[in-house]
C-alpha positions in Angstrom: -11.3 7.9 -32.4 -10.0 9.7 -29.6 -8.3 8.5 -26.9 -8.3 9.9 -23.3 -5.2 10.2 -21.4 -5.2 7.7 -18.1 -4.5 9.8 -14.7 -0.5 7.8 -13.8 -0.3 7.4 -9.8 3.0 6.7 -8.4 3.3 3.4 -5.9 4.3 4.1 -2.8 5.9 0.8 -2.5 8.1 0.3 -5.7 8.0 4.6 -6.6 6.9 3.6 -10.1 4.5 4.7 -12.2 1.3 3.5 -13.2 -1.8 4.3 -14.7 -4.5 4.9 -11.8 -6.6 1.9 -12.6 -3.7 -0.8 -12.2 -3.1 0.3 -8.5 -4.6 0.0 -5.1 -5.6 2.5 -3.2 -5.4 2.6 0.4 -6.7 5.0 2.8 -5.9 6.1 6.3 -9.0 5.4 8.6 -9.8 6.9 12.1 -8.4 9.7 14.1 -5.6 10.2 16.7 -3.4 7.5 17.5 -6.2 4.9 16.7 -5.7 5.1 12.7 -5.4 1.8 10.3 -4.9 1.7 6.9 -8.1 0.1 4.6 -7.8 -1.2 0.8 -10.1 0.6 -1.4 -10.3 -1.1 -4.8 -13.5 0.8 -5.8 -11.6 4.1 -5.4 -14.8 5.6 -3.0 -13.7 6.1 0.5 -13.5 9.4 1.3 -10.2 11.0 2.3 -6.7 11.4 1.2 -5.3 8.2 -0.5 -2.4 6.4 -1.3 -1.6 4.6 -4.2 0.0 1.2 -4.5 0.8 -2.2 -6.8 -1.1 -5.1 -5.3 2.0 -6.5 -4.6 3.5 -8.3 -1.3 7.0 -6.6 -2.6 5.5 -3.6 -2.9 3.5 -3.8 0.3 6.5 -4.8 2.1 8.6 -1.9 0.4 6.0 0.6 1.2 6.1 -0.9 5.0 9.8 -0.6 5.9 10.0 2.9 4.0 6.8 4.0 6.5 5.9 5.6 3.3 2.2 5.2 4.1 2.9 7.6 6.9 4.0 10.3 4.9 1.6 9.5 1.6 -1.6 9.9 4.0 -0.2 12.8 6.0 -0.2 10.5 9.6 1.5 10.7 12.3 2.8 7.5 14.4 2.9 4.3 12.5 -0.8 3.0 11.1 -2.1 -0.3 11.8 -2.1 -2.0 8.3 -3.7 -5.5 8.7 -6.4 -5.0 6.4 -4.0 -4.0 3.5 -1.0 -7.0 4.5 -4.4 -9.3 4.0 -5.8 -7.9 0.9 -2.4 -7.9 -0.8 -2.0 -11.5 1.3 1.3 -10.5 2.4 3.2 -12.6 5.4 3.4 -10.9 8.5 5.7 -11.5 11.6 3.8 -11.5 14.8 5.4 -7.6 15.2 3.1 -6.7 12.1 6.2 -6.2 9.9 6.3 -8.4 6.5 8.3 -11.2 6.7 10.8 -10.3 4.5 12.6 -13.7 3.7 8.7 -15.3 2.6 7.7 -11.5 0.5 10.7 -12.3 -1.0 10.5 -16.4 -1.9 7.1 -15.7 -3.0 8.5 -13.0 -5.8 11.2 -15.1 -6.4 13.9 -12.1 -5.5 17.0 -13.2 -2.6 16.5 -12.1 1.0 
């Protein structure tokens, strides 16, 4: 039997690496300085992507590194809604994750 080799991704929230099919994929959509990231667990949107855990830690790592930014080639900060709700990650009203409830819910000190 042969086995294939898995493509690895690195997270953009945690910088680990994982095979390709244990992380999310997000992807920058719109133009300008109207652009918000989307989820895209099927791996079909067209477009650059970035790779992530499906993590609130992760998430919230990702968010106050702005690594989405530079993984999707975007300038200005992207709305990322959609992803805080897919990963179901507290927000503050700002948009930010709430650090202290990211952090109860993984069970790691503020």
């Amino acid at each position: 039997m042969v086995r294939r080799a898995q493509p690895e991704r690195t997270c953009v929230g945690c910088r680990q690496r994982a095979p390709a099919s244990e992380l999310l994929r997000i992807v920058a959509v719109g133009d300008g300085a109207d652009v918000s990231l989307r989820p895209d667990p099927a791996r079909g949107l067209p477009g650059r992507g970035a790779n992530m855990h499906p993590d609130p830690a992760c998430f919230a790592q990702a968010v106050r590194r702005r690594a989405f930014g530079r993984a999707l080639r975007v300038a200005g900060v992207p709305d990322h809604g959609a992803v805080a709700e897919y990963v179901d990650a507290p927000t503050t009203t700002s948009g930010q994750p709430d650090r202290a409830k990211v952090a109860s819910k993984v069970g790691r000190p503020t």
